[in-house]
N, C-alpha and C positions, 0 to 999 in steps of 0.2 A: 504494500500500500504506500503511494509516496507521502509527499506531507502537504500537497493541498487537501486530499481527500482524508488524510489523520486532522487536519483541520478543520474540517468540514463537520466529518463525526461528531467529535467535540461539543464543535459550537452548537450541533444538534442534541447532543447528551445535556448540554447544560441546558439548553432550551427547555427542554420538554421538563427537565428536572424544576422546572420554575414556574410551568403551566403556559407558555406563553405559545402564541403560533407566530406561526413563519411572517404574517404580517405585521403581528403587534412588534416582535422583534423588530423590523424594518424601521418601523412609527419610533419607537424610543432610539435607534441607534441613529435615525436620520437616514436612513439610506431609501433605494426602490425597494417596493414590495419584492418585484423580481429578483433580483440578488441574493436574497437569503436563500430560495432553492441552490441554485446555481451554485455558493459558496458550500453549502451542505452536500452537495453530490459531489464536489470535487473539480468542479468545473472553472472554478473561479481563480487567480492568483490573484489573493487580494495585497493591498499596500498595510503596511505599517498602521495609516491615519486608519482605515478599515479595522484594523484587528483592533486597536483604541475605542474605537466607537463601540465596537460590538463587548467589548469588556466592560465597560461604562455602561452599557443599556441592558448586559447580564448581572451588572454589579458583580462583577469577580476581579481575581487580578490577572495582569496577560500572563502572566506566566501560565494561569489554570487554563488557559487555552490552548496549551501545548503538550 
């Protein structure tokens, strides 16, 4: 598995561990709705500012995203 898609998991594991969907996630982190699939399957290489946002609107720390 490389590590967009160990990425991806993740940010899905924490997701769902928080109750939220793929949209509300998008809404708190600032991003598209579409993005959040796209990041979760593996599809996506997101930047830096992306993995910040998404940690901020899971309220974890980036590290726990990895």
């Amino acid at each position: 598995m490389d590590i967009k898609s160990r990425f991806g998991k993740k940010v899905k594991e924490l997701r769902l561990s928080k109750s939220l969907s793929q949209e509300s996630l998008a809404l708190k982190a600032n991003l598209d709705r579409t993005y959040i699939p796209s990041i979760e399957k593996g599809e996506r290489n997101v930047s830096i500012t992306v993995v910040e946002k998404i940690a901020i609107a899971l309220d974890v720390n980036i590290k726990d995203l990895f």
